[in-house]
Legacy VTK file of the C-alpha trace (Angstrom):
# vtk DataFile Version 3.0
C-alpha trace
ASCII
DATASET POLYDATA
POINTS 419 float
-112.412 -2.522 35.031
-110.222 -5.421 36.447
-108.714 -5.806 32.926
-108.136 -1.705 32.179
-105.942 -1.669 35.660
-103.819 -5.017 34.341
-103.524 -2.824 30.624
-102.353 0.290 33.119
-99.924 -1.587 34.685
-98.208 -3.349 32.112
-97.934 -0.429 30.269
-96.427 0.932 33.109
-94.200 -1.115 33.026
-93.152 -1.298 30.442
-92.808 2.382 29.752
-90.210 2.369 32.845
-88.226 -0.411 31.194
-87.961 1.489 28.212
-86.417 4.551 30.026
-84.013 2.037 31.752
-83.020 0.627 28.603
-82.298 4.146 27.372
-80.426 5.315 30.341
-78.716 1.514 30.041
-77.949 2.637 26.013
-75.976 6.267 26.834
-74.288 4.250 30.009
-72.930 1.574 27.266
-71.970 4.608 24.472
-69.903 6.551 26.887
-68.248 3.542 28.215
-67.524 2.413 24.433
-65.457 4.728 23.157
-61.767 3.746 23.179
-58.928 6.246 22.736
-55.003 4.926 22.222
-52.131 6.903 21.230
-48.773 5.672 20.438
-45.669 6.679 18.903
-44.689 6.487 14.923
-40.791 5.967 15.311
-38.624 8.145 13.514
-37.773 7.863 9.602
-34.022 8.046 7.932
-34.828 9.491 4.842
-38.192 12.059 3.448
-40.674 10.545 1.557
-43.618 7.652 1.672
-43.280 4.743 4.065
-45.111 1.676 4.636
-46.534 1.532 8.573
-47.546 -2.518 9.556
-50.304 -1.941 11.513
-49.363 -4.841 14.200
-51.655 -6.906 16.076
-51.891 -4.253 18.622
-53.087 -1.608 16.513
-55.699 -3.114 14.725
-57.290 -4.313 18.193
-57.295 -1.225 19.764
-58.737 0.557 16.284
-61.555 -2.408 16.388
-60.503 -3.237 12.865
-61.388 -0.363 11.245
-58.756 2.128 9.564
-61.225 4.836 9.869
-60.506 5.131 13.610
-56.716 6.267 12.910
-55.130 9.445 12.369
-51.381 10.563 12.416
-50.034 13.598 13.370
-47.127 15.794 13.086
-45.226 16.998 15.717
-47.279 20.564 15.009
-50.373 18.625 15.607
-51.361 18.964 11.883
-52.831 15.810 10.651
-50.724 13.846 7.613
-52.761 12.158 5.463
-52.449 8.066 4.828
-54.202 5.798 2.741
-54.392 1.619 3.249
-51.303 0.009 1.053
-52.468 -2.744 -0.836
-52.402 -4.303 -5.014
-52.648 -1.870 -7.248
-55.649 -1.626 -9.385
-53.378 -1.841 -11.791
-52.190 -5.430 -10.876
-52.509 -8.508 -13.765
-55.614 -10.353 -13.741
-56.127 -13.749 -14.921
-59.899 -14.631 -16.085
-60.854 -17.680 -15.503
-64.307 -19.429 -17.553
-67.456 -19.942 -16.424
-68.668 -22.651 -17.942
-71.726 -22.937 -16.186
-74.729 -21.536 -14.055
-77.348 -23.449 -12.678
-80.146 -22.858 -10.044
-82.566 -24.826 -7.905
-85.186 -22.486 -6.638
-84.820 -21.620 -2.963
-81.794 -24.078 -2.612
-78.538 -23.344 -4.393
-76.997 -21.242 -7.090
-73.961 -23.371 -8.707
-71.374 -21.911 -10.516
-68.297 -23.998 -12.494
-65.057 -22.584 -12.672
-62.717 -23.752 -15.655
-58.911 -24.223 -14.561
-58.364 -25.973 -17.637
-54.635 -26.051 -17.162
-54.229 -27.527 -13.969
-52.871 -24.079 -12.195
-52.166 -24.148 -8.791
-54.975 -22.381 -6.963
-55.285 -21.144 -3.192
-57.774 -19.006 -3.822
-60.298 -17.003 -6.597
-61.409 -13.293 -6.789
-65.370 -13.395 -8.339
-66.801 -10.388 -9.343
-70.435 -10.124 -7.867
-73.363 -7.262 -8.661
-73.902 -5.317 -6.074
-76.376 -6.633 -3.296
-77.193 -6.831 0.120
-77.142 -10.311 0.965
-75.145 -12.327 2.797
-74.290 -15.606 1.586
-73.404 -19.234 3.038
-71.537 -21.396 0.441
-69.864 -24.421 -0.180
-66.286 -24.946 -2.559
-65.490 -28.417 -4.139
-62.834 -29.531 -7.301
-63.957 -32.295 -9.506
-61.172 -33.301 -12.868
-63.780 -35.002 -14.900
-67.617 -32.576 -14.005
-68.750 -36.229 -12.315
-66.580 -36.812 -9.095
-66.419 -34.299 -7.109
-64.293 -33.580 -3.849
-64.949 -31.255 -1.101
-62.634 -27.942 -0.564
-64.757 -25.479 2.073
-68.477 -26.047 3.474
-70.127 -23.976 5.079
-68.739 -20.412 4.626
-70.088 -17.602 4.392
-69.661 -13.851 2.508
-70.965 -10.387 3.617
-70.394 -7.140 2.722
-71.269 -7.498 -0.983
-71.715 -3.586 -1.711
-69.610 -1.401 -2.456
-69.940 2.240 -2.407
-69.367 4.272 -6.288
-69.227 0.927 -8.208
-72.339 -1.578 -9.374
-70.047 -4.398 -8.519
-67.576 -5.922 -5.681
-64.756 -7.980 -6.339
-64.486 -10.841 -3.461
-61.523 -12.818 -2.475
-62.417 -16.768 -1.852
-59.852 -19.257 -0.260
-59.586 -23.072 -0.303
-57.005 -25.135 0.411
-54.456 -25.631 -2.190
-55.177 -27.825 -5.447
-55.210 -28.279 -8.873
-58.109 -29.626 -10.154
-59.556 -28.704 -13.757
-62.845 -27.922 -12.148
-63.700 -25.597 -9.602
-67.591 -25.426 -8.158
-68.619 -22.913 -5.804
-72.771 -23.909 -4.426
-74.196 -20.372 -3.092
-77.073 -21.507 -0.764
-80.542 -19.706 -1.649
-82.642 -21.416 1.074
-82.919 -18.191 2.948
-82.513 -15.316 0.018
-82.396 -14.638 -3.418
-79.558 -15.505 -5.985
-76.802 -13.429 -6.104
-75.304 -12.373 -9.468
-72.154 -13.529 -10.577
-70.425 -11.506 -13.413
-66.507 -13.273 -13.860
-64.116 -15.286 -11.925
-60.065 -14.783 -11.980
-56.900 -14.515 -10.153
-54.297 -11.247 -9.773
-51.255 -12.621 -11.103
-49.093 -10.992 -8.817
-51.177 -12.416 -5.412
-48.602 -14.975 -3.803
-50.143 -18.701 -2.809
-47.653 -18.670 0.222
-47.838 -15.118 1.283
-46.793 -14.507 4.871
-49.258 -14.162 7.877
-48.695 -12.595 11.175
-48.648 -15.262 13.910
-50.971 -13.878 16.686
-49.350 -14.682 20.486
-50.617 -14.191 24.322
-53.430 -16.055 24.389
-54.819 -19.027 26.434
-56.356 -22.403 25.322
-58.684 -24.559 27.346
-59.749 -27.919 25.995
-62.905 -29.937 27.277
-64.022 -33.281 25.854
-67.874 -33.996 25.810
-68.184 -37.412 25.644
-71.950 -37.591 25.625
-72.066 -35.680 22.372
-69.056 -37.488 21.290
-66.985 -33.401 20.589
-64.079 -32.089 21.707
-63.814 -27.864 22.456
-61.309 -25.535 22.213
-61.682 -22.340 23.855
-58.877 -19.406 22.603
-59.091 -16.407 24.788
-57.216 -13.404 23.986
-56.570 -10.237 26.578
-57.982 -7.629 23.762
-60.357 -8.180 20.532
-57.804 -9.797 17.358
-58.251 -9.898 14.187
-58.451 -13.672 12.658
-58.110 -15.203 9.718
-56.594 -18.093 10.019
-55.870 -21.348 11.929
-53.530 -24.375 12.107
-53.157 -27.087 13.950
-50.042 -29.963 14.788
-52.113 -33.351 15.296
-49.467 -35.791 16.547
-51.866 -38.919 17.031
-53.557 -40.609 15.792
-51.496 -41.549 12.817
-54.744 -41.384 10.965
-58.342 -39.164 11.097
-60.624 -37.436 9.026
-62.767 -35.178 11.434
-65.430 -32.391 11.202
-64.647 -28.933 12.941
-65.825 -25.547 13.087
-65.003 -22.194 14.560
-67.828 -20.721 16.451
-68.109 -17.329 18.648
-70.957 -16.041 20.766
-73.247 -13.395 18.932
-76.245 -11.532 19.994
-79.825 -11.713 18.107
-83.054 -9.750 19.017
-85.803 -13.179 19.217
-89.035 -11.922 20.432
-88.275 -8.365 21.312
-85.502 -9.487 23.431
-81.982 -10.180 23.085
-80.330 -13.737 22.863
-76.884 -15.132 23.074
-76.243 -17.946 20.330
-73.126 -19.456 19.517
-72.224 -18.467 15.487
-70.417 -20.827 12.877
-68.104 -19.020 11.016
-66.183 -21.611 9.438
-66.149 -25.056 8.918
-63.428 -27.473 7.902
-61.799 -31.006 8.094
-58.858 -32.006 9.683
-57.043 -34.636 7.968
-54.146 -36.680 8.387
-53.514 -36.316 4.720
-52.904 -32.705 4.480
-51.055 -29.387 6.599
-54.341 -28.707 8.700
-53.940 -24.990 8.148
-57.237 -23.061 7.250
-57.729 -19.407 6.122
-60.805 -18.120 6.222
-62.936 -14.859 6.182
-61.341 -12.562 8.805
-63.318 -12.130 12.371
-62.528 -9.902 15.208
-63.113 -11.880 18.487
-61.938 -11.244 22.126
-62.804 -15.349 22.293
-63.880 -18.186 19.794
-64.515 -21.705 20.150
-62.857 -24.570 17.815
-65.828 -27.655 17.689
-64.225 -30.788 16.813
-66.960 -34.023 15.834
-64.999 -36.933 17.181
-68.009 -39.878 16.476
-66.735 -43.050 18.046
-63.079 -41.942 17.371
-60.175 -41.381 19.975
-59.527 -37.796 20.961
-57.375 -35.923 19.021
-53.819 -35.088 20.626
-53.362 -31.731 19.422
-49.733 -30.750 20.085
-50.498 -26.937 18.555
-52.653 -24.619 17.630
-50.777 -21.642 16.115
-53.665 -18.379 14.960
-53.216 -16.063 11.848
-53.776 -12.602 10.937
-53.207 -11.535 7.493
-51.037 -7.944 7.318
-52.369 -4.719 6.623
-50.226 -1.697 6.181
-50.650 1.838 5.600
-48.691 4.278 3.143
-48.050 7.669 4.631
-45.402 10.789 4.044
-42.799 11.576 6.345
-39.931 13.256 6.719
-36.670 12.519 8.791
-36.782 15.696 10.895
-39.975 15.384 12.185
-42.124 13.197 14.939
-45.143 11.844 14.391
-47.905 10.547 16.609
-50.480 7.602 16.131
-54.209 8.455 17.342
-56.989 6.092 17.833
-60.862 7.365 18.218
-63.432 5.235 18.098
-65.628 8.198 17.563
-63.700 9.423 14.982
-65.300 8.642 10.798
-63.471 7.664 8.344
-61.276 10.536 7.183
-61.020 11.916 3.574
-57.696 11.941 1.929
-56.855 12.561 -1.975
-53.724 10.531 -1.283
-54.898 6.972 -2.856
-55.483 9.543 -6.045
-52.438 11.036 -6.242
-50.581 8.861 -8.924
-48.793 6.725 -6.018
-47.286 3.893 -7.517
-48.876 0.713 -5.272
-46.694 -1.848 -6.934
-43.256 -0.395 -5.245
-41.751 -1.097 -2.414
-41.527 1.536 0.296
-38.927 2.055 3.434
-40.918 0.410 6.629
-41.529 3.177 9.642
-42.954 1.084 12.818
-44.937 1.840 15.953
-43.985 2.261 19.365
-45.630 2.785 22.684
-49.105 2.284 22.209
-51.476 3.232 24.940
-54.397 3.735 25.785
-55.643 6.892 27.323
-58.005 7.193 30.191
-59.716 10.519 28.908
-59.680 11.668 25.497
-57.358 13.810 23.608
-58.793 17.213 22.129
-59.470 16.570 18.762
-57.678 17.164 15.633
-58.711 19.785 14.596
-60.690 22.937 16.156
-64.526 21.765 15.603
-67.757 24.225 15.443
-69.872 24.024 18.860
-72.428 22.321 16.954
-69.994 19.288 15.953
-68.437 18.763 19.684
-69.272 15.915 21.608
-70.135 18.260 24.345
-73.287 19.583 21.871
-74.223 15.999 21.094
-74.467 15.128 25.260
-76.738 18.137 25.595
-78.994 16.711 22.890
-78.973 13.572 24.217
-79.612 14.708 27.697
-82.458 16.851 26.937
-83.663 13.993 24.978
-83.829 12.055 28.029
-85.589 14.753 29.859
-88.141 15.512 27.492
-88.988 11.280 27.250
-88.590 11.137 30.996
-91.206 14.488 31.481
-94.179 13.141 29.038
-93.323 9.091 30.406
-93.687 9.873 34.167
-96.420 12.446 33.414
-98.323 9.167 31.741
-97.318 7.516 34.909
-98.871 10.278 37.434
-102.218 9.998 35.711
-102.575 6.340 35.427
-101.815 7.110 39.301
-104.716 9.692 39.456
-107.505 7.099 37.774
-106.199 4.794 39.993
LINES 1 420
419 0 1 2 3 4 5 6 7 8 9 10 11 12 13 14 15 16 17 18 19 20 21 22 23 24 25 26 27 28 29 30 31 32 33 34 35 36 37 38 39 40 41 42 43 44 45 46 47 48 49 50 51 52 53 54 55 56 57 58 59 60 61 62 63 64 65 66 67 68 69 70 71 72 73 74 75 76 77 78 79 80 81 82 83 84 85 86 87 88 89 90 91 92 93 94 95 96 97 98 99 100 101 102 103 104 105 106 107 108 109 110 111 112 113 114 115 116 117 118 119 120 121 122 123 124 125 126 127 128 129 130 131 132 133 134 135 136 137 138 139 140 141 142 143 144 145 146 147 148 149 150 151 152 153 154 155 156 157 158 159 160 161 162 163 164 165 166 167 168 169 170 171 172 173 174 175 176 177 178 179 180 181 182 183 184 185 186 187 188 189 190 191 192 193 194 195 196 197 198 199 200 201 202 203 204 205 206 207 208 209 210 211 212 213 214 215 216 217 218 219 220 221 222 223 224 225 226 227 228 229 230 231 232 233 234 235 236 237 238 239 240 241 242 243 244 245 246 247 248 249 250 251 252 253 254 255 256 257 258 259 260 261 262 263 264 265 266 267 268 269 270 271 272 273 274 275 276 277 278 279 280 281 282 283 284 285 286 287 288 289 290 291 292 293 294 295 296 297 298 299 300 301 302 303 304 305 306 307 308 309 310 311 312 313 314 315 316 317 318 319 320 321 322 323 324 325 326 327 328 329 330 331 332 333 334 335 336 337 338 339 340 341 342 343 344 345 346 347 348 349 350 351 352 353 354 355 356 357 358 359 360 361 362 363 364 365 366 367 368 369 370 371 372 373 374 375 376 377 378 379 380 381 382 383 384 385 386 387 388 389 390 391 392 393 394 395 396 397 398 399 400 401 402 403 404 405 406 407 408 409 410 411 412 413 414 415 416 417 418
């Protein structure tokens, strides 16, 4: 009897937690969504212009394009589509000259750069999967000696929607070795298929980043653990993919580092903060000390420095990159044109990217002005069916709540009644 009251009461318990979790849920999803609006300013001549989408703008959408939609000064929306290479762009294969696996530990890959090019970085051409992969990048001249280029990084998003295959971008510092080894780790998942290595002709080694400002760097030395930390706060969520730093002593060091940023995990049915590596690198008094790596979107991230029995690093800089991404949109001269932001909003559908635009040509810039964000959100674009309001999804979700609430304290008032 003793032990049916205890089973009563925790699931009592526990049903009550799960209706303040759900409460705690629709609390978090109204408070989530983030409306801006700013101002597209106004255009000298008709036609297709190239829009930067600053620093700003790609905070405030959370990185994702999907979120944005322009508008005339009629309020009818004007289609864009994300200016990039064309598909028509030169591309260089490169060999692979070999594939090689040790069950459950690595796939390795050799790349041949037989004449000595150059390279910042390599596009590989992967089937289709859901993994996500850690990996490691080293150069070797003879296949015997080889020297490290990245450890320690990792790929996601390796699926892509209406083709069997993805083509992924992979930096390393700059070099020309003859060889070129990239060591997929398997320890956790299966191998992932690589189909061809190669490089668009046209992608520049030195192309130009946007310097991120406004933010704030603390510094703390552990000496117990021998590390120094470096703690970059921003006001808003940036995009990030790169980093440098201006060392001015010692006159020589060859250090560990890593970039790190807090991330959530469910570990036995409840949630956990952990701090997540996602990149590693060495700073050396050798070479620039500027790293590119796979872009993150962080509001803060840590830089981990191993300084063994070493003096501190006296780290005059750090200067933080963000590589540009612009959009290609018709205007015309006479017109105004607003810039929305809903995170609610999907990713819109536009036949403009199919429309025989040449990619390759370069377009008069139109900028943005006056971004803000809005306390309560604009009517939508366009007039919507009841049934596709938010106002119709909040009545679902209420009634939800009632219906879970009505059968969960019913459960409750008859554990009462035995009791």
């Amino acid at each position: 009897m003793k032990q049916m009251k205890t089973f009563r009461k925790k699931l009592k318990n526990q049903t009550m937690k799960k209706l303040i979790s759900l409460f705690s849920f629709l609390i978090i999803g109204m408070s989530s969504a983030q409306n801006y609006q700013g101002k597209i300013n106004k255009v000298s001549e008709n036609g297709l212009h190239q829009i930067l989408l600053t620093p700003e703008v790609r905070s405030a959408s959370q990185n994702n394009p999907g979120f944005l939609r322009i508008f005339d000064s009629k309020n009818n929306e004007v289609p864009y589509v994300i200016y990039g290479k064309s598909s028509n762009s030169s591309f260089k294969n490169f060999t692979i000259i070999s594939k090689t696996a040790v069950p459950n530990v690595a796939t390795s890959i050799i790349i041949s750069n037989e004449n000595a090019l150059n390279l910042d970085n390599l596009t590989l051409k992967i089937a289709n999967t859901d993994v996500d992969k850690k990996y490691n990048i080293s150069g070797s001249n003879d296949q015997k000696e080889w020297f490290g280029l990245v450890i320690n990084q990792k790929i996601i998003g390796l699926n892509d929607a209406g083709e069997n295959f993805v083509e992924r971008d992979f930096p390393f510092p700059l070099n020309n070795y003859k060889f070129l080894k990239i060591d997929f780790i398997d320890k956790n998942s299966l191998p992932i298929n690589v189909l061809g290595a190669g490089l668009e002709e046209n992608h520049s080694i030195n192309q130009s980043k946007t310097e991120l400002q406004n933010f704030t760097q603390k510094t703390e030395t552990d000496k117990k653990l021998k590390q120094t930390r470096i703690t970059i706060t921003f006001q808003n969520p940036q995009v990030i993919d790169g980093i440098g730093f201006y060392i001015s002593s010692p006159s020589y060091y060859l250090r560990d580092a890593s970039i790190l940023i807090n991330k959530t995990r469910i570990y036995k049915k409840s949630a956990e903060n952990y701090a997540g590596n996602i990149s590693a690198f060495q700073l050396n008094s050798k070479n620039k000390n500027r790293f590119d790596f796979q872009s993150f979107l962080a509001k803060e991230f840590t830089v981990e420095i191993n300084n063994q029995d070493n003096p501190v690093l006296e780290i005059k800089k750090i200067n933080i990159f963000q590589s540009p991404v612009s959009i290609l949109t018709d205007l015309k001269s006479n017109d105004n044109y607003t810039l929305k932001i809903d995170s609610t909003w999907s990713a819109p559908q536009y036949d403009l990217a199919n429309s025989g635009i040449d990619f390759n040509q370069n377009y008069p810039l139109a900028t943005i002005s006056n971004l803000e964000k809005l306390e309560k959100s604009k009517p939508n674009e366009q007039a919507k069916s009841f049934w596709q309001t938010s106002l119709f999804m909040w009545i679902c979700i209420v009634l939800a709540v009632v219906i879970i609430g009505y059968f969960a304290l019913g459960l409750i008032k008859d554990m009462n009644k035995e009791n």
